[in-house]
N, C-alpha and C positions, 0 to 999 in steps of 0.2 A: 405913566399909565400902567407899565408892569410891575410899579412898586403898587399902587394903589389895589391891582386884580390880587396880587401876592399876601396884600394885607388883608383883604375882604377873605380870600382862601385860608387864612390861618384864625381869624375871625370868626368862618362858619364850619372851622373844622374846631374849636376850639367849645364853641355852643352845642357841637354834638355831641361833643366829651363831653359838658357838662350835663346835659339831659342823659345821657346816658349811665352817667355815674349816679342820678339822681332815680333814675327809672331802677338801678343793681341794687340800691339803698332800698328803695321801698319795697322791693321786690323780697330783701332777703328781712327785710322786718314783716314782711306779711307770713314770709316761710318760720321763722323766727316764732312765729306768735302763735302756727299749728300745733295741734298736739306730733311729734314724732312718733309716736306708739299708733300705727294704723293699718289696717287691714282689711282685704274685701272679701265679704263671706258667701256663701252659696244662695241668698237672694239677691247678690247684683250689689248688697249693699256694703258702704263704706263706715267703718266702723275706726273711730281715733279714741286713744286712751289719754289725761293726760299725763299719766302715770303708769309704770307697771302695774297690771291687775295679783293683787296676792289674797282677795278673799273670791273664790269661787266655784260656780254652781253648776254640775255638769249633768246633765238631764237625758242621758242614754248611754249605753254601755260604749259604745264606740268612742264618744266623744272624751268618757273619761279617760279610757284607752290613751285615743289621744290626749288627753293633756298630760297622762304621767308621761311618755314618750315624749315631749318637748319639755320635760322637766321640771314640772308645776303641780305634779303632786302634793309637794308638801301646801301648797296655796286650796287646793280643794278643799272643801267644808263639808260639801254634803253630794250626793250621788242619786241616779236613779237607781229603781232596781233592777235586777241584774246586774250590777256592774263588778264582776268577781275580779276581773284582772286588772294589773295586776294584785296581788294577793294582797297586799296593805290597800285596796280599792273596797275589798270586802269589806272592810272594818269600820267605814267612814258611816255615815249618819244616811238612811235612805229619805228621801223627798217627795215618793211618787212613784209612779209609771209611765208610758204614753198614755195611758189611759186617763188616770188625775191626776195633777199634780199640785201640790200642797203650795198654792200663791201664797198662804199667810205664814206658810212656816219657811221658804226662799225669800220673800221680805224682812223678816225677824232676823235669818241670818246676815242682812244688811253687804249682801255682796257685790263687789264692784267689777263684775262681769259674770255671766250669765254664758252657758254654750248648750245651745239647741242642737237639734238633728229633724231632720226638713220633712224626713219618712217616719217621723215616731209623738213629734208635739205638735201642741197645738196652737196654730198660730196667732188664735184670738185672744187663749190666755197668757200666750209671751207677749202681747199690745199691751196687757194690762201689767204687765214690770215694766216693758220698754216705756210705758206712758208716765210711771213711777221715777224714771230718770237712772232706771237700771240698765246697763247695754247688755244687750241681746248679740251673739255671736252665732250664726245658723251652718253648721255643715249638711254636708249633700256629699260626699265621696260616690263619683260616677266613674270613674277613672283612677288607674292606678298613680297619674299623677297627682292625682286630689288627693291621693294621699299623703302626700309628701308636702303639697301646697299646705294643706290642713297643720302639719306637725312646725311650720317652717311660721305660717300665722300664728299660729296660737305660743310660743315659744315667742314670738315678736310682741304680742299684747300680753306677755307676762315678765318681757324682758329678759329673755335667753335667748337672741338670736342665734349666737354661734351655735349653743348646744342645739337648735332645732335643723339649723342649716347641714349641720354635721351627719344628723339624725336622717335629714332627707339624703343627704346626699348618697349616704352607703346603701338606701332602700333603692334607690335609684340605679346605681352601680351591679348592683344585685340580679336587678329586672332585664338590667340589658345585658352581663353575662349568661341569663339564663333565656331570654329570646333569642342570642346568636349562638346556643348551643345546642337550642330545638328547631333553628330556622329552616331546616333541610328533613325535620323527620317527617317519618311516613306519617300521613293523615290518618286517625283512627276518630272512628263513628261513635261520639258517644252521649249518651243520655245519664244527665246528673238529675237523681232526686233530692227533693229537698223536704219532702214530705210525704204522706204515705195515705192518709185519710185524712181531706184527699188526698191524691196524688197531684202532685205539685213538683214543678222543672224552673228551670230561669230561660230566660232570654237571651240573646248577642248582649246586649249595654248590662244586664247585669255582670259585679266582677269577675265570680265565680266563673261565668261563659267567659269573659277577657284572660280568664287562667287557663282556660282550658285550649283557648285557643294560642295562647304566649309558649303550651307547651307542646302545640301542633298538633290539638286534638279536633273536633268538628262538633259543635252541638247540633246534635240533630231537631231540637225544637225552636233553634235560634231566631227565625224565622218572627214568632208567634208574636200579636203586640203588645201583649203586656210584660211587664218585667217579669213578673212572678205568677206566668201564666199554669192554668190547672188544665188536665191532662187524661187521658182515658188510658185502661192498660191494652187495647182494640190500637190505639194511637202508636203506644210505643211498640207494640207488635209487628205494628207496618212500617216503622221508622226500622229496624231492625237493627239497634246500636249495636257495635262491636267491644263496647265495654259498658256498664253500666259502673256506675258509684254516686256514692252518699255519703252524707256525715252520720245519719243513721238519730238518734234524740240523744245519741250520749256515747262516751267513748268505749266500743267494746263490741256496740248492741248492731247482730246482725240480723235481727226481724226483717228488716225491710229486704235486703240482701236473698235470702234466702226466701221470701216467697215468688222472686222471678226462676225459681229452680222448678217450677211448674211449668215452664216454657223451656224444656228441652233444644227446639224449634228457632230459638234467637240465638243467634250468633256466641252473643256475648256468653251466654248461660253453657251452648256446646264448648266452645274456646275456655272456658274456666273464668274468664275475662270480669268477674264480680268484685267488688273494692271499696272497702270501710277505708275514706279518709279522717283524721282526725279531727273535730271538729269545731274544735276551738280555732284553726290557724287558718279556717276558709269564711266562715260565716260572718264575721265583721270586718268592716273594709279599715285597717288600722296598720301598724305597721308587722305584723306579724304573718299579714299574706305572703309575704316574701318567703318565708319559711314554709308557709301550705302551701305554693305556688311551685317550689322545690320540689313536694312532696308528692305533687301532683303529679308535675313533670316525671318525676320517678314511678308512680304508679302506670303509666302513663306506656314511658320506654318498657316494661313488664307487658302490657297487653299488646305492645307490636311482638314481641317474643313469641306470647302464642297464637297470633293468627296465621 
């Protein structure tokens, strides 16, 4: 009787094995038969290659950003406009704007990936490539980790993991050297322009507010609910920021800076506390905040000096 229960047991441990060897088998021919090149973008969606992508079309300055920074510059064809940086970015072929962009001249270039930007195209005319059987790649950088996500994806659907993982990781390293070396400073009150006519601020979730606050600063309109909410100078007078700054429309230009020298009265304006950041290293969310984020922070540590 204990031979017969011993045989049945090595019997139905024997038909586990074999389903289960058989369940590994199909299991790793189904993984087998995925594309390995895949990525999810800032609609939620999954996007598989079945090949590195090396013709492509990058439709806003950020994105091209990023794709030179994961290493796929030489693979770009063609660009939105503005896309200056980096400098060999300038040179390439322009496609459009957010405004229009040329579907028959990014079909003609026959490219086998496509990278949108979620606050700049438009999504009805990226349906009409996606519908062409061109993939669509959509970024959204809300976070300073999206950024790194962003360089760490696109660097994977062009077939440079390590260079983009490399790439994230020192942006990474960076962020969090420079948040536990402002995590104790004094809070300083500040209102960033972004714009002048109108006058225009950011929010808490835009970056720009996430920089300021990584370098222990306070927006005072963080509050408000739009991202890129506009603004009265009656507003900021009552907010009474202890430092004002801007990127100003270009590097140098202190117009906007100096007509709060009319307001003796604000803090900031008595303290000296006024600051043209540079503009290029805060206004797109790519990998070169880390450098304006620095820069910030240092502008930053100067306005606690003079309050």
């Amino acid at each position: 009787m204990e031979r017969g229960e011993n045989r049945q047991t090595v019997r139905q441990g024997s038909a586990r094995l074999l389903w289960a060897t058989i369940l590994l088998v199909l299991l790793s021919g189904r993984a087998g038969a995925e594309p390995e090149l895949c990525a999810r973008d800032a609609l939620d969606q999954r996007l598989c290659l079945a090949e590195p992508a090396t013709r492509i079309v990058s439709l806003s300055p950020g994105a091209t950003e990023l794709l030179f920074s994961a290493g796929a510059g030489d693979s770009v064809l063609a660009v939105s406009a503005w896309s200056d940086y980096p400098p060999e970015a300038a040179a390439l072929p322009q496609i459009g704007d957010s405004n229009r962009l040329d579907l028959e001249g990014i079909v003609a270039l026959a490219p086998d990936l496509v990278v949108a930007w979620v606050d700049g195209n438009s999504r009805s005319q990226l349906e009409k490539l996606a519908n062409l059987g061109i993939p669509v790649f959509w970024l959204a950088p809300r976070r300073f980790e999206d950024i790194a996500q962003s360089v760490e994806d696109l660097a994977r659907l062009t077939g440079r993991p390590t260079l983009g993982a490399d790439q994230a990781r020192d942006f990474r390293v960076g962020l969090a050297r420079l948040r536990a070396e402002h995590a104790d400073a004094r809070p300083v009150r500040v209102f960033y322009q972004i714009w002048d006519q109108p006058l225009m601020t950011v929010n808490r979730e835009e970056l720009i507010s996430k920089a300021i606050g990584l370098c222990g600063g306070v927006n005072v309109f963080g509050d408000l609910p739009r991202l890129v909410p506009r603004v009265s100078t009656e507003a900021v007078l009552a907010a009474d920021p202890e430092a004002i700054v801007t990127s100003g429309r270009k590097d140098g230009d202190q117009a906007w800076l100096e007509r709060w020298r009319r307001f003796p009265e604000l803090t900031a304006v008595r303290t000296g506390n006024l600051f043209l950041e540079p503009p290029s290293l805060l206004v797109r969310p790519t990998l070169r905040m880390l450098a304006g984020t620095r820069h910030l922070c240092q502008t930053l540590e100067r306005a606690r000096g003079n309050l």
